[in-house]
ZALO-299129 format. One record per atom (N, C-alpha, C): atom name; x, y, z; residue in three letters; residue number from 1. Coordinates in Angstrom, 2 decimals. Example, Ala and Ser with C-alpha at 12.3 -4.5 7.8 and 13.67 -1.06 7.14 Angstrom:
<nodes>
+------+---------+---------+---------+------+-----+
: site :      c1 :      c2 :      c3 : code : pos :
+------+---------+---------+---------+------+-----+
:    N :   13.19 :   -5.69 :    7.80 :  ALA :   1 :
:   CA :   12.30 :   -4.50 :    7.80 :  ALA :   1 :
:    C :   13.20 :   -3.30 :    7.80 :  ALA :   1 :
:    N :   12.85 :   -2.25 :    7.08 :  SER :   2 :
:   CA :   13.67 :   -1.06 :    7.14 :  SER :   2 :
:    C :   12.90 :    0.03 :    7.87 :  SER :   2 :
+------+---------+---------+---------+------+-----+
</nodes>
This chain:
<nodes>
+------+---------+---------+---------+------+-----+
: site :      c1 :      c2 :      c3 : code : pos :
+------+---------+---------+---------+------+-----+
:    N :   45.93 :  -43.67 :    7.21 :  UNK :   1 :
:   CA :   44.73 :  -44.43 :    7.40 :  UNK :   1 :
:    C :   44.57 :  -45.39 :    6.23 :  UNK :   1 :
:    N :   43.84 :  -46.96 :    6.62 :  UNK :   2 :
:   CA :   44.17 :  -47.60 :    5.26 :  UNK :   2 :
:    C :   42.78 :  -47.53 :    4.54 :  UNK :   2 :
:    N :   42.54 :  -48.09 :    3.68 :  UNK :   3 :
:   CA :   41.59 :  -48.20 :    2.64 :  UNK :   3 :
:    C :   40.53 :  -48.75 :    3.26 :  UNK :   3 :
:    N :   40.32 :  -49.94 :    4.57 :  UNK :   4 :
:   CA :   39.48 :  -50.75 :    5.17 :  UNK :   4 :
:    C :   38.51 :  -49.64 :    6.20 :  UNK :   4 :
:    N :   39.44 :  -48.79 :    7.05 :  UNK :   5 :
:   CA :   39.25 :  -48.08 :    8.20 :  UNK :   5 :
:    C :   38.35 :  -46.42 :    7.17 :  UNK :   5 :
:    N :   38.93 :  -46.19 :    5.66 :  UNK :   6 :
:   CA :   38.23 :  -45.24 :    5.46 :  UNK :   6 :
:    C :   36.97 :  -45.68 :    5.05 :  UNK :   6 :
:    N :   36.80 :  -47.10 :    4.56 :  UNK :   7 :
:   CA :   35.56 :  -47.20 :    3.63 :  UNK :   7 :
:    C :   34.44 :  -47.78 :    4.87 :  UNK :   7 :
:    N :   35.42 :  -48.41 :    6.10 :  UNK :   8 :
:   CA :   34.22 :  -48.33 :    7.60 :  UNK :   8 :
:    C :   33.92 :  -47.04 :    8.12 :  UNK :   8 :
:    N :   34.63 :  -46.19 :    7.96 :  UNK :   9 :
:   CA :   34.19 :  -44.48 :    8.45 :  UNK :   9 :
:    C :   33.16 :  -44.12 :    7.41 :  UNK :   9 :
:    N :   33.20 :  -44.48 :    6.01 :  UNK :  10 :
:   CA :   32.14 :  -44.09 :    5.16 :  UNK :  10 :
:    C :   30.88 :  -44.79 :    5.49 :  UNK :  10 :
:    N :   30.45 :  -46.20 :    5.57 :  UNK :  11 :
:   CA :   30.07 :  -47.03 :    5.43 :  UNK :  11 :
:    C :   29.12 :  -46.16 :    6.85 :  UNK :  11 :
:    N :   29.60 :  -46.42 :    8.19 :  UNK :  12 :
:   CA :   29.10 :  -45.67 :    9.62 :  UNK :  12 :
:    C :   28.61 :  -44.74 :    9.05 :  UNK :  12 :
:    N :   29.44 :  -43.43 :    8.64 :  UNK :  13 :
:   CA :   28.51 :  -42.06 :    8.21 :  UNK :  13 :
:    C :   27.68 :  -41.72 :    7.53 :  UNK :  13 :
:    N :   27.15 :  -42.86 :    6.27 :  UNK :  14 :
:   CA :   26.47 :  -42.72 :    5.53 :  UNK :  14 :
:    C :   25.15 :  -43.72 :    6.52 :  UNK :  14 :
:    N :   25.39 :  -44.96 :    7.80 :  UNK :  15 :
:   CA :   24.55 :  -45.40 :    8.26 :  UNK :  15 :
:    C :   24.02 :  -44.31 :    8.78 :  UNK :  15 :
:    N :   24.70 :  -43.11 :    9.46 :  UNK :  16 :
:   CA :   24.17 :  -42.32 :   10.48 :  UNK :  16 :
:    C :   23.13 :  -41.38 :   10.06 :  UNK :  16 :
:    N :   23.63 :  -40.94 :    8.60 :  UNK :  17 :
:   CA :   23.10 :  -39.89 :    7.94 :  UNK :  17 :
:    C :   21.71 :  -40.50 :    7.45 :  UNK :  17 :
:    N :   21.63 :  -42.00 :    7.23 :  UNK :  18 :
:   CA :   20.13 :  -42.38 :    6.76 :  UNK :  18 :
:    C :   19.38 :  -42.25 :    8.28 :  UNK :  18 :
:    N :   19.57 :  -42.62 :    9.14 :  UNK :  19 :
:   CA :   19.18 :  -43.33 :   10.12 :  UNK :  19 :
:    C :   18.37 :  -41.17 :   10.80 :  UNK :  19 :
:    N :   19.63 :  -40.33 :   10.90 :  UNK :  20 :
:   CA :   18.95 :  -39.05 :   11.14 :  UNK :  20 :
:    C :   17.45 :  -39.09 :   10.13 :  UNK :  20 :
:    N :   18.01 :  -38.98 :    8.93 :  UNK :  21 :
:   CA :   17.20 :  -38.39 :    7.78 :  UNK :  21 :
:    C :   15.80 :  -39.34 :    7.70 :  UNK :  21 :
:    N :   15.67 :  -40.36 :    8.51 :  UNK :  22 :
:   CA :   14.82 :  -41.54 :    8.66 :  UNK :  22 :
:    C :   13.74 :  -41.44 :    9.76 :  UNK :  22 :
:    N :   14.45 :  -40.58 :   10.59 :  UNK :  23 :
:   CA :   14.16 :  -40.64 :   12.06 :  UNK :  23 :
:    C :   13.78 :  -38.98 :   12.08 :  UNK :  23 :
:    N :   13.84 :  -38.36 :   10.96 :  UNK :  24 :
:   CA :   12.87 :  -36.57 :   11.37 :  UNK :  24 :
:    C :   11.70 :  -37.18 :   10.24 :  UNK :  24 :
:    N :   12.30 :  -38.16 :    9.20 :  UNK :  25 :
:   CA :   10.89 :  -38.13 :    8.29 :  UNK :  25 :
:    C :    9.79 :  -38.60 :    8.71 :  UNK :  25 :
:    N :   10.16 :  -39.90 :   10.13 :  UNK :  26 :
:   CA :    9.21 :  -40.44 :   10.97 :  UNK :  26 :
:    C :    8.38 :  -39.27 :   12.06 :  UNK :  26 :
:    N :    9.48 :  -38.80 :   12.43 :  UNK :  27 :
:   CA :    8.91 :  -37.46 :   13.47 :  UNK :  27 :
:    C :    7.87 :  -36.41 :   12.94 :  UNK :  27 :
:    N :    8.45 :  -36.03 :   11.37 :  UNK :  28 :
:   CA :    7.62 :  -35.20 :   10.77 :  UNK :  28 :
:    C :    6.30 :  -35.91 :   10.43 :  UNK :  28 :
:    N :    5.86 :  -36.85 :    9.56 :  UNK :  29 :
:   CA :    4.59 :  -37.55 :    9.36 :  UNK :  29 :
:    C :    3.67 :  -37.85 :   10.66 :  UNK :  29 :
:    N :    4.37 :  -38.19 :   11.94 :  UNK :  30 :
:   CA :    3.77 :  -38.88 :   12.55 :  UNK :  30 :
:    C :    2.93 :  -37.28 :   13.87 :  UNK :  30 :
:    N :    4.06 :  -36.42 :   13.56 :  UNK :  31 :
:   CA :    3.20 :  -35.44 :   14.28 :  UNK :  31 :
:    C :    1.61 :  -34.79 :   14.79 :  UNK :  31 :
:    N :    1.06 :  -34.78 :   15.89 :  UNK :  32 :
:   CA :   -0.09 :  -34.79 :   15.90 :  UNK :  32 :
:    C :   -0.91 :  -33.55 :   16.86 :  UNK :  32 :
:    N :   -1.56 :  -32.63 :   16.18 :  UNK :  33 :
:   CA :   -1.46 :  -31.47 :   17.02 :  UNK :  33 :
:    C :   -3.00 :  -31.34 :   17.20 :  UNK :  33 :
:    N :   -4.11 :  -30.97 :   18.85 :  UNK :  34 :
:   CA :   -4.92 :  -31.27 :   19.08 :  UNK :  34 :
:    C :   -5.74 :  -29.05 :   18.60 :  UNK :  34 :
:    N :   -6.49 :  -28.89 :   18.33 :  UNK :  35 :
:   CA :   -7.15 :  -28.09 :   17.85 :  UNK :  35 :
:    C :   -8.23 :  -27.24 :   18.66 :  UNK :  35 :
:    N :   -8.64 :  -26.21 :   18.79 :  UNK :  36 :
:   CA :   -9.70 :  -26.23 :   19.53 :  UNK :  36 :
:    C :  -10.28 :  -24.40 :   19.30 :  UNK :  36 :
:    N :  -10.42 :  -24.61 :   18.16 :  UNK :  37 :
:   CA :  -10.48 :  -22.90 :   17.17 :  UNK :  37 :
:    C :  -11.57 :  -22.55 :   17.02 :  UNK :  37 :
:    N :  -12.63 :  -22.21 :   17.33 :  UNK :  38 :
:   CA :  -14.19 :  -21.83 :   16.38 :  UNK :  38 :
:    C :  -14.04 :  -20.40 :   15.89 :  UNK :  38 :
:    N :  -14.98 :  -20.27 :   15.14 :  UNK :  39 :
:   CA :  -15.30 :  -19.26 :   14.26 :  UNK :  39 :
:    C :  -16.64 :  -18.77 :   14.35 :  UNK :  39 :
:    N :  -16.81 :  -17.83 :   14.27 :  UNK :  40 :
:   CA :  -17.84 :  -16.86 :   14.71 :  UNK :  40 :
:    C :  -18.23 :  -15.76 :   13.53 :  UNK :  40 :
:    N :  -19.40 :  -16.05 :   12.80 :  UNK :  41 :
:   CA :  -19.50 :  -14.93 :   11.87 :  UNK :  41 :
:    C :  -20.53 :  -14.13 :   12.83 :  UNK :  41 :
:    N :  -19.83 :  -12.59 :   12.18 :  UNK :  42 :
:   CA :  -20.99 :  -11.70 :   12.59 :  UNK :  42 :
:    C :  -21.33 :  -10.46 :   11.88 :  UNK :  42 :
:    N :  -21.56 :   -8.92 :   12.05 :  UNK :  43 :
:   CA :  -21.60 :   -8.23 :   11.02 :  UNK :  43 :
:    C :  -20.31 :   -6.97 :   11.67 :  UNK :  43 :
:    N :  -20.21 :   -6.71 :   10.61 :  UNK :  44 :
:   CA :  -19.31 :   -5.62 :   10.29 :  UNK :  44 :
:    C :  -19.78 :   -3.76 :    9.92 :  UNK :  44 :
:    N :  -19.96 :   -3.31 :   11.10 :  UNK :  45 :
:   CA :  -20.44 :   -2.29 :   10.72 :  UNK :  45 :
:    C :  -19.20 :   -0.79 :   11.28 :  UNK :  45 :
:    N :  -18.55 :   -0.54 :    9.95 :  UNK :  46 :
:   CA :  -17.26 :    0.64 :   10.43 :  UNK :  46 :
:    C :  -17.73 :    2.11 :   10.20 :  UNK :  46 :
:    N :  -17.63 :    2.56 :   11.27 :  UNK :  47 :
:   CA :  -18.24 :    4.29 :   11.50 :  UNK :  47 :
:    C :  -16.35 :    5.55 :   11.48 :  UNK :  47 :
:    N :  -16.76 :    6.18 :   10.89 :  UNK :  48 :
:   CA :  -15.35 :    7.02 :   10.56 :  UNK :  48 :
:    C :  -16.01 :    8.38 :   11.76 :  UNK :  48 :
:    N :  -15.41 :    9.07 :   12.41 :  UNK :  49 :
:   CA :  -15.65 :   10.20 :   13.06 :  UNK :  49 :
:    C :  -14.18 :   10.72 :   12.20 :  UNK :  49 :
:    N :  -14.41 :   11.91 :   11.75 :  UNK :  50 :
:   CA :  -15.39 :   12.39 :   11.00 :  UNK :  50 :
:    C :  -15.41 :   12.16 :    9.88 :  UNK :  50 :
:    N :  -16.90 :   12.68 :    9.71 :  UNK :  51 :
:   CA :  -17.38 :   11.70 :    8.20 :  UNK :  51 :
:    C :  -16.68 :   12.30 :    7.15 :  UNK :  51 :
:    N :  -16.54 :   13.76 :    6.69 :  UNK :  52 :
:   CA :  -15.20 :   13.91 :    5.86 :  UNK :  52 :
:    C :  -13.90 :   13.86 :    5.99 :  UNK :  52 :
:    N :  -13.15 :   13.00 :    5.93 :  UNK :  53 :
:   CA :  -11.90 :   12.58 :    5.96 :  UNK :  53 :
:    C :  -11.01 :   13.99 :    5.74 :  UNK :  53 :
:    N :  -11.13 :   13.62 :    3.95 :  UNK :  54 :
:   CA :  -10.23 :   14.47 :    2.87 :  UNK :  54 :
:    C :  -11.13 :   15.72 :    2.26 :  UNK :  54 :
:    N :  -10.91 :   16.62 :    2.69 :  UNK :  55 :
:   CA :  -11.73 :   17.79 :    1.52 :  UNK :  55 :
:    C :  -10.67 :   17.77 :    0.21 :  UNK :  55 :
:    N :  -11.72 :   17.39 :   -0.85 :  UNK :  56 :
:   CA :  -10.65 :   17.67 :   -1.72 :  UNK :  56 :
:    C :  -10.67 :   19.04 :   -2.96 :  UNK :  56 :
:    N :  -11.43 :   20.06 :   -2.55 :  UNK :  57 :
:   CA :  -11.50 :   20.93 :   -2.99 :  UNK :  57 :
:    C :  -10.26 :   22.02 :   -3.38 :  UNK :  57 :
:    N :   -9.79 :   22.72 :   -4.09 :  UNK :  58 :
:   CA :   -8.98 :   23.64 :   -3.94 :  UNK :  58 :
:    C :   -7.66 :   22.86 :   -3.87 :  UNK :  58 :
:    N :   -7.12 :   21.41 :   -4.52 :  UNK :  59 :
:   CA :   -5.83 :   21.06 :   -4.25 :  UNK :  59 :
:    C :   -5.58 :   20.77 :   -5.53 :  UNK :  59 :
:    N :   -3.80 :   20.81 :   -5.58 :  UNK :  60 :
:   CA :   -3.43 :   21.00 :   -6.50 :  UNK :  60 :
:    C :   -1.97 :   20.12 :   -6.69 :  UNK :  60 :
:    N :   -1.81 :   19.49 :   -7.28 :  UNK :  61 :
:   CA :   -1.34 :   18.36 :   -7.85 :  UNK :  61 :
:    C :    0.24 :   18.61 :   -7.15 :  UNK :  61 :
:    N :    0.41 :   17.84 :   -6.06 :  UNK :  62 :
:   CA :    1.70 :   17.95 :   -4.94 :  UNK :  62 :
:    C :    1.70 :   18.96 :   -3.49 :  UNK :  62 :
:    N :    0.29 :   18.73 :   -3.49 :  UNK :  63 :
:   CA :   -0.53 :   18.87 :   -1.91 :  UNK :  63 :
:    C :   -0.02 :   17.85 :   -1.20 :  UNK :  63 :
:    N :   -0.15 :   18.24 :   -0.01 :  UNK :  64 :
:   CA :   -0.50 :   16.79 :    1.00 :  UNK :  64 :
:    C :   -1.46 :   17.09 :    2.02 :  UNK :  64 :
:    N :   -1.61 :   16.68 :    2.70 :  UNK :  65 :
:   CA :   -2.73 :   16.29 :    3.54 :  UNK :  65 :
:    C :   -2.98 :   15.81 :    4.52 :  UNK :  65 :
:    N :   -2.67 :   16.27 :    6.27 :  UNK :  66 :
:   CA :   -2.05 :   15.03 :    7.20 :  UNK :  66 :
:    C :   -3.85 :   14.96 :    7.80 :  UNK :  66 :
:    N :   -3.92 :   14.09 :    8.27 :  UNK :  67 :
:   CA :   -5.48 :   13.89 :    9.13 :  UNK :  67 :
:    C :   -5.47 :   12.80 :    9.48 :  UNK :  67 :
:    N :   -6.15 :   13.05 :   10.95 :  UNK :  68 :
:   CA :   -6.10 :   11.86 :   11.90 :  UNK :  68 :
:    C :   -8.06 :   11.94 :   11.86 :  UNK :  68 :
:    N :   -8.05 :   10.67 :   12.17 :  UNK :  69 :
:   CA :   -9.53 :    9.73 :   11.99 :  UNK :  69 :
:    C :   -9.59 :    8.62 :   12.87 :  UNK :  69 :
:    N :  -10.80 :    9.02 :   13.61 :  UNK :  70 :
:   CA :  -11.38 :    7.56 :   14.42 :  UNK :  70 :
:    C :  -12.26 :    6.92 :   13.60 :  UNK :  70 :
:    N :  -11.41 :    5.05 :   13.34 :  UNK :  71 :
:   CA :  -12.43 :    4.27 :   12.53 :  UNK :  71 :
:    C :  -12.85 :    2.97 :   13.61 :  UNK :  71 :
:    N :  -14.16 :    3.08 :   14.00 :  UNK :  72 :
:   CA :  -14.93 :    2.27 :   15.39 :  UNK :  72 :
:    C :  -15.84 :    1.32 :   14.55 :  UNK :  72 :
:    N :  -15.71 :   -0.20 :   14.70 :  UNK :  73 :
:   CA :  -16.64 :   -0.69 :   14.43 :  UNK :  73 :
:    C :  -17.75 :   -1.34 :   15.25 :  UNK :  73 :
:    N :  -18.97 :   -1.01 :   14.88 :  UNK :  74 :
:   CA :  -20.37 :   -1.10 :   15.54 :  UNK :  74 :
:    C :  -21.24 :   -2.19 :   15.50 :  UNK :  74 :
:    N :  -20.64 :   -3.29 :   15.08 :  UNK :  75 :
:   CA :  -21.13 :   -4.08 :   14.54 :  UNK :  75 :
:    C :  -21.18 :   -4.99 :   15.98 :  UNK :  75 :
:    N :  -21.33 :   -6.67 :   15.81 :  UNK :  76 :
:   CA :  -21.43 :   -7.86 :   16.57 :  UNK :  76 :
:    C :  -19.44 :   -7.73 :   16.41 :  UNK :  76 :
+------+---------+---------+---------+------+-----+
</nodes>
């Protein structure tokens, strides 16, 4: 291949490579996305059945403890 034909293969690949890199930077800026989210405050009220979880009486350092708990909130 001669010196003319590699530096037109460069010359093309480096057009192509701006022209990509040109053409996502346009795509990316110009992107436009329509919204339609509200927000709603209200109160927060969390009830545990049952109200003692953990007894922690009588334990001793490499206890464990398995317990299952309903946590329901009562709130809005």
């Amino acid at each position: 291949m001669g010196i003319k034909k590699k530096l037109g293969m460069g010359v093309a690949t480096a057009a192509l490579g701006l022209s990509l890199i040109g053409g996502g930077t346009y795509a990316y800026f110009s992107d436009q996305v329509d919204t339609s989210n509200t927000f709603a405050a209200g109160t927060l009220d969390l009830a545990a059945s049952p109200t003692t979880i953990i007894d922690v009486s009588n334990l001793k350092p490499g206890d464990t403890i398995t317990r299952t708990f309903n946590l329901e909130n009562k709130g809005s």
